[in-house]
C-alpha positions, 0 to 999 in steps of 0.5 A: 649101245646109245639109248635115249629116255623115254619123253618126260613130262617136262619135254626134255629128253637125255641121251645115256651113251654106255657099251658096258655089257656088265650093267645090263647083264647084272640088271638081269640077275639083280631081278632074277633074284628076287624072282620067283625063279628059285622057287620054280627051280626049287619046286622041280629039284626037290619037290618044294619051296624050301621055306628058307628061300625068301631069307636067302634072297633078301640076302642076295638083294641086300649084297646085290645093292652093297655090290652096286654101290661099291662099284662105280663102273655100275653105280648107275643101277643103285635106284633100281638095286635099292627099289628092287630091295625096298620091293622084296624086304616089304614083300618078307615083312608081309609074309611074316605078318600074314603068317603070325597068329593074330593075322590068322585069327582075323582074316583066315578061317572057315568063317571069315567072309570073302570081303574079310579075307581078301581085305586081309591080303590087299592091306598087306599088298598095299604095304608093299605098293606104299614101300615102293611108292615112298622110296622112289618119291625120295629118290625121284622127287617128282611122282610124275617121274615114277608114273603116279599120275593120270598120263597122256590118255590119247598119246601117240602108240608106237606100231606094233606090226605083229598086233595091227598097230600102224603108224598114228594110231592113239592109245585112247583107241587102242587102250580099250581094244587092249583091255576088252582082249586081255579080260576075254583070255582070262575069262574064256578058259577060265569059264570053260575049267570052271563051268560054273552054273547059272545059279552058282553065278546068280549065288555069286553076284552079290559079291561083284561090288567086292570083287572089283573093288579087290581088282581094282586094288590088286591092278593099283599094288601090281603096276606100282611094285612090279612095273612103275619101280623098274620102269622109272629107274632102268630104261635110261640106264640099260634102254627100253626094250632091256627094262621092258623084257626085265619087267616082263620076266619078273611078272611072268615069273611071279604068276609060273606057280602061284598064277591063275592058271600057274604053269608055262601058260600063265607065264606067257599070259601074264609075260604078254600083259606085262608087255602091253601094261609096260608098253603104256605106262612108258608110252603114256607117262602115267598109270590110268591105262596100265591099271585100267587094262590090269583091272579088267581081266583081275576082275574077271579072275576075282569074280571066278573066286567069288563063285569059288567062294559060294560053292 
């Protein structure tokens, strides 16, 4: 397998030359530890997520990384072995918090508003964003090299036939048109389960402000810890269309049984997000359109809790 890295913003490229079919193959099952596979798996074998489960793979992660660093046939993969743990202990250190008494006490309950309760999740998440973002500083030096920056807006998108994506077209088009059509599959079946009346939206509308400033924080976390960390230390090891499909299944994955809506269909929702969000970010070099076409249909999904919420 020959792969070529992706254009940096310094213009040089790198070719990695590698046949060894065990680092892709061992990329795979490093995510799929993390993933939210065992809890799926779990959940149809015994009818739960033991509560074990998160320790279990934290362990997994820890002995994946020892594995990685021990042998030098797939040392090439420690970034994304040690990103992946930073990513997943950050994640077990937010749920214990979350779940002590004084957390409850503040940001759960009956009484708490829906600004307080959602400031509660979005201040663990960020820990978990903040995590990632400081290791692959160290690792990488330059934010540029892991996306933290606003990127090349008009840059060339390469041609998708199945989406009408023809040779020479631009991401500063095709951004938008992404963006619109990702937030109307959220929003139509959103509307046609919900149905929500017209004096329940009028209820809700005072809370929109809220509502997008969480979206746009959930769009920031998500594209840091689920794409901008693998994608920054994968596709000039194994390639990109590898990295790409690893970054797809881990967020498809993430959203089977906790997604809106969870299930198959919110595994393949999600699973085409998550290709045209990695699509931009490696296309791109930077976050503005990842986020922003991540933003539009979170905003549709947090404004549905806020009419939950007023109900």
């Amino acid at each position: 397998m020959i792969e070529t890295k992706p254009q940096s913003d310094t213009g040089n490229s790198t070719p990695v030359k590698s046949k060894d079919i065990v680092i892709p193959i061992l990329a795979w099952v490093g995510m799929l530890i993390i993933s939210s596979l065992p809890d799926i798996l779990s959940q149809y074998l015994i009818g739960q997520v033991p509560p074990w489960i998160d320790q279990v793979k934290l362990a997994g992660s820890v002995l994946f990384l020892g594995i990685v660093l021990a042998w030098k046939r797939i040392r090439p993969l420690w970034q994304y072995a040690l990103v992946l743990l930073v990513f997943f202990l950050t994640y077990v250190v937010k749920q214990w918090i979350g779940q002590t008494s004084w957390w409850q006490d503040r940001f759960s309950g009956e009484d708490v508003s829906f600004f307080v309760g959602f400031l509660g999740i979005f201040i663990l998440d960020f820990m978990i964003a903040a995590a990632v973002i400081a290791v692959l500083w160290v690792m990488k030096k330059r934010r540029q090299e892991f996306f933290l920056t606003r990127g090349q807006l008009d840059a060339p998108i390469r041609p998708v036939r199945w989406l009408g994506i023809r040779e020479g077209e631009s991401w500063r088009t095709f951004g938008w048109i992404f963006a619109v059509i990702a937030s109307l599959l959220v929003a139509i079946p959103t509307l046609l389960v919900m149905r929500p009346t017209l004096e329940t939206i009028l209820l809700a509308l005072p809370l929109l402000p809220v509502a997008l400033l969480f979206a746009a924080i959930n769009a920031f976390n998500e594209e840091i810890y689920f794409r901008a960390s693998l994608l920054s230390t994968l596709p000039e090891i194994i390639g990109r269309s590898q990295a790409m499909l690893i970054t797809i299944t881990l967020f498809g994955l993430a959203h089977y049984l906790y997604g809106s809506p969870p299930g198959v269909v919110g595994f393949l929702m999600t699973g085409f997000l998550a290709f045209l969000l990695g699509k931009s970010m490696l296309e791109t070099r930077g976050l503005t359109w990842p986020w922003f076409i991540h933003f539009l249909p979170d905003a549709v999904v947090f404004f549905s809790y806020a009419v939950v919420f007023v109900q």
